[in-house]
C-alpha positions in Angstrom: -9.3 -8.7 6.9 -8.9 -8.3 2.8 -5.6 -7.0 2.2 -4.4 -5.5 -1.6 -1.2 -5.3 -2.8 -0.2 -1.7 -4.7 3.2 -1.3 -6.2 4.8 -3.9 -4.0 2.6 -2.5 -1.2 0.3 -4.8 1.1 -2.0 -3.0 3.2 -5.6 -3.4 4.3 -8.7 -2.2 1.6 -9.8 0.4 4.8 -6.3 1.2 4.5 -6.3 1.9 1.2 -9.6 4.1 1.0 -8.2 6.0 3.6 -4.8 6.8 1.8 -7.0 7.4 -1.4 -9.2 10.3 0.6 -5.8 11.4 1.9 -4.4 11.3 -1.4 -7.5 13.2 -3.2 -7.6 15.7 -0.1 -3.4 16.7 0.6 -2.8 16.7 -3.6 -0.4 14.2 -3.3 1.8 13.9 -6.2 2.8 10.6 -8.0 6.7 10.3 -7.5 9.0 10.3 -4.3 10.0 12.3 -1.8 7.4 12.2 1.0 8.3 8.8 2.4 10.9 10.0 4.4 9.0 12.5 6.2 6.3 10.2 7.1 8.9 7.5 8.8 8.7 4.9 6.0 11.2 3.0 3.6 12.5 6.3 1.2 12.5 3.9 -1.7 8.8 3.9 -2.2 7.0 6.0 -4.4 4.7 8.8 -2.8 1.0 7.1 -3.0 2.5 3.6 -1.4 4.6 6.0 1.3 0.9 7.2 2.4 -0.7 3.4 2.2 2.2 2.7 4.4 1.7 5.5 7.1 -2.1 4.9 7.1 -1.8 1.2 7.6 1.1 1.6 10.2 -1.2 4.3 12.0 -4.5 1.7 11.7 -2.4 -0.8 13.6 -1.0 1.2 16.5 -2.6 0.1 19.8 -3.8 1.8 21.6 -5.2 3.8 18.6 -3.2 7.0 17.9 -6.2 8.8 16.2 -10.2 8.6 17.0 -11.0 10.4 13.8 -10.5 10.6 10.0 -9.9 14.2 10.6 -7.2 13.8 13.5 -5.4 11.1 11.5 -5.7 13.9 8.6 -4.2 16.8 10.7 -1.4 14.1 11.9 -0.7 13.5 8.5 -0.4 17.2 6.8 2.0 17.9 10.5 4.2 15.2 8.6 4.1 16.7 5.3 7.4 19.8 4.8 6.4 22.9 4.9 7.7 23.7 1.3 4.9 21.3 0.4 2.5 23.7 0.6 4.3 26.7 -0.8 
């Protein structure tokens, strides 16, 4: 498995194209402040907080998600609800 290292970040190139689309898709800003609602270390910038959660969720076994669009649902449930207002 080829693993890529963003912004002190190592997580798998699926990984990655999957935070991308999830990126692109939710709007994500640059900056911080979602990392602690998705459970990961709040000193890491908004795009590597989602390359964390992805790879974390790729890794679970057995898998938590069977689709791209349950693992996107999953993700805007973790997202506050000011987010969107």
């Amino acid at each position: 498995m080829h693993y890529q290292r963003f912004h002190q970040v190592w997580a798998s190139e699926k990984a990655n194209r999957i935070a991308d689309w999830l990126i692109f898709v939710a709007e994500v800003q640059h900056g911080h402040g979602l990392a602690g609602y998705l459970g990961v270390s709040p000193t890491v910038d908004n795009h590597s907080a989602v390359r964390i959660w992805v790879q974390k969720k790729m890794r679970a076994w057995p898998p938590e998600f069977q689709t791209l669009g349950d693992l996107r649902k999953a993700f805007v449930a973790q997202l506050p609800s000011e987010y969107f207002g």
